[in-house]
C-alpha angles and dihedrals in degrees: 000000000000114000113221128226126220126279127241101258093034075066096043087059089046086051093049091043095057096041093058090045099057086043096060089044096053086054090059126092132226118311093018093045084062093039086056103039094051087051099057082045091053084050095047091057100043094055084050088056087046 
């Protein structure tokens, strides 16, 4: 069976996603910045193994 790819806007949302997300990490400070941002690269990776 073909797998399908996203569509364009199913990429726009991931893009946007991904943008909220870094942007409330930036706003974090110390122990909780690292603790964000190693979550939104678990998830990235985890989307990339799907």
């Amino acid at each position: 069976m073909k797998e399908m790819g996203m569509t364009d806007s199913q990429f726009k949302a991931f893009v946007r996603f991904l943008i909220d997300a870094l942007e409330d990490a930036r706003e974090e400070k110390g122990e909780n910045k690292d603790k964000k941002l190693d979550k939104i690269l678990e998830n990235l990776q985890s989307s990339l193994e799907d």
